[in-house]
C-alpha positions in Angstrom: 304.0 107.5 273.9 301.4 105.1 274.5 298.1 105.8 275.8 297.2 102.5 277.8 298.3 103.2 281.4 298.4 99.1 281.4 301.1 98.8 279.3 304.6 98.7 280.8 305.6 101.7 278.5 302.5 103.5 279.7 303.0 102.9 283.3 306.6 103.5 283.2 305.5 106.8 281.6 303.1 107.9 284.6 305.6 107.3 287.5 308.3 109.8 285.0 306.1 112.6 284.7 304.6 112.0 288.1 307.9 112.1 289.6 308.7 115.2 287.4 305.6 116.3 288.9 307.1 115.9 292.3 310.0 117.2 291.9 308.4 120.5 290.2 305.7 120.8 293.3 308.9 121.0 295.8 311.0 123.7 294.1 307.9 125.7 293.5 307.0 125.3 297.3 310.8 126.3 297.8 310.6 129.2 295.2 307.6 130.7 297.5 309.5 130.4 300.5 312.3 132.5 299.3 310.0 135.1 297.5 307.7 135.8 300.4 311.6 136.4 302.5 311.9 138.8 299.7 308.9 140.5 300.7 309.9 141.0 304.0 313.2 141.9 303.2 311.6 144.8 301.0 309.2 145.6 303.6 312.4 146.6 306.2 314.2 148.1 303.3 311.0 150.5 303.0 310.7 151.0 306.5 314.9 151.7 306.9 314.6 154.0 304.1 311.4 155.9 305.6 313.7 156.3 308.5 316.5 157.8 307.2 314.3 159.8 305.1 312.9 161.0 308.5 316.0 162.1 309.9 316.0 165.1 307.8 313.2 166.7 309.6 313.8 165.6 312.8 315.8 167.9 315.1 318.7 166.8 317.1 317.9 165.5 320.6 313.9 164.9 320.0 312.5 161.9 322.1 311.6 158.9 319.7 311.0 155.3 320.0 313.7 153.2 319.1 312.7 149.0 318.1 314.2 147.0 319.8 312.4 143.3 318.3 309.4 141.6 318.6 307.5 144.6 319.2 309.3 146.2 321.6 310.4 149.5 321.4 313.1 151.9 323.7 312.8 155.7 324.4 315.4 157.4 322.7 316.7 160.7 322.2 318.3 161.6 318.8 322.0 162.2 319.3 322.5 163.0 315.5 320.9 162.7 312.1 324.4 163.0 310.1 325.5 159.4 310.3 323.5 156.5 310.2 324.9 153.1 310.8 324.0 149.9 308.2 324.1 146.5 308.3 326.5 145.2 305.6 325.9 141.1 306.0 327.3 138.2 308.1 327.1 140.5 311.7 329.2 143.5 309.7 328.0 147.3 310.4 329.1 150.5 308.9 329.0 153.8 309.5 327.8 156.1 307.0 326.3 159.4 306.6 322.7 159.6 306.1 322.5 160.6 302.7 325.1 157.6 301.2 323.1 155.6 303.7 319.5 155.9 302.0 321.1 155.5 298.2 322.8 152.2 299.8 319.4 151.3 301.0 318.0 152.0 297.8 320.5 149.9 296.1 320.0 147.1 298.2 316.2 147.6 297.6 316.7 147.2 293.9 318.4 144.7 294.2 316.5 142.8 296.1 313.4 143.4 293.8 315.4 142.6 290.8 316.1 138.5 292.8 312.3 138.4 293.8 311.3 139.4 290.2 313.5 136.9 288.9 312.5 134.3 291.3 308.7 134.6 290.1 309.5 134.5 286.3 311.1 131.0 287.5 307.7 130.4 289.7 305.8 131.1 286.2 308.0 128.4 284.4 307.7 125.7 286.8 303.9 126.1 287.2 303.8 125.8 283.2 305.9 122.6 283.5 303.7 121.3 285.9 300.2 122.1 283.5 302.3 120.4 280.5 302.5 117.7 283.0 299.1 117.4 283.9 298.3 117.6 280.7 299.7 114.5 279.9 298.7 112.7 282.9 295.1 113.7 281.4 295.5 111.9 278.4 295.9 108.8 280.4 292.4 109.3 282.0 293.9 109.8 285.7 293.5 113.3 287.0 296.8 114.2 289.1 295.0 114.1 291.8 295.1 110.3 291.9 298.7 109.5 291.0 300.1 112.8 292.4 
């Protein structure tokens, strides 16, 4: 690899890797995306799993607020604490009593955890790719900054 941005080889070289660099910046920004769904995702996953755990204390018939979305809630009265219906994906809910309902909660939980961990051991490895890259760029005296 030559050193002399100047050279044909050299300059040929910088629009590679800053393309590479490119390329790398998008799925990370991607990547993020999906992992901070993830959190959310676990956030309800906690809070559905609070509420079932919840259940077992609360009597039948006691007056509760019920969301209803964007911060809106419903007054409710607790018709029973046996069953608790989940959603199962693509508009498909099932009923199931509460105790198979928080281990299916939990399930989903860990799994979930399991995609977001995975999803930031990829972050890791495109953020090394792109300080290999820079790296490089470096050694052709042009921070990334001015070809990125």
């Amino acid at each position: 690899m030559s050193s002399d941005p100047s050279s044909a080889g050299g300059e040929e070289e910088i629009r590679r890797l800053v393309g590479a660099y490119q390329q790398y910046q998008a799925q990370a920004e991607a990547i993020a995306q999906q992992v901070s769904l993830t959190q959310m995702t676990l956030h309800g996953l906690d809070s559905a799993i609070q509420a079932v755990e919840a259940l077992d204390s609360a009597p039948e018939g006691q007056e509760m607020l019920v969301p209803i979305g964007s911060g809106s809630f419903v007054y409710a009265k607790l018709a029973s604490k046996e069953r608790v219906v989940l959603n199962v994906g693509a508009g498909v809910s099932i009923e199931k009593p509460a105790a198979e309902a928080k281990e299916s909660l939990k399930a989903r939980k860990a799994e979930v955890a399991e995609a977001g961990k995975k999803m930031g051991e990829m972050l890791n490895k495109i953020d090394q790719e792109m300080a290999k890259i820079q790296s490089v760029l470096s050694k052709y005296d042009m921070g990334t900054e001015q070809v990125v």
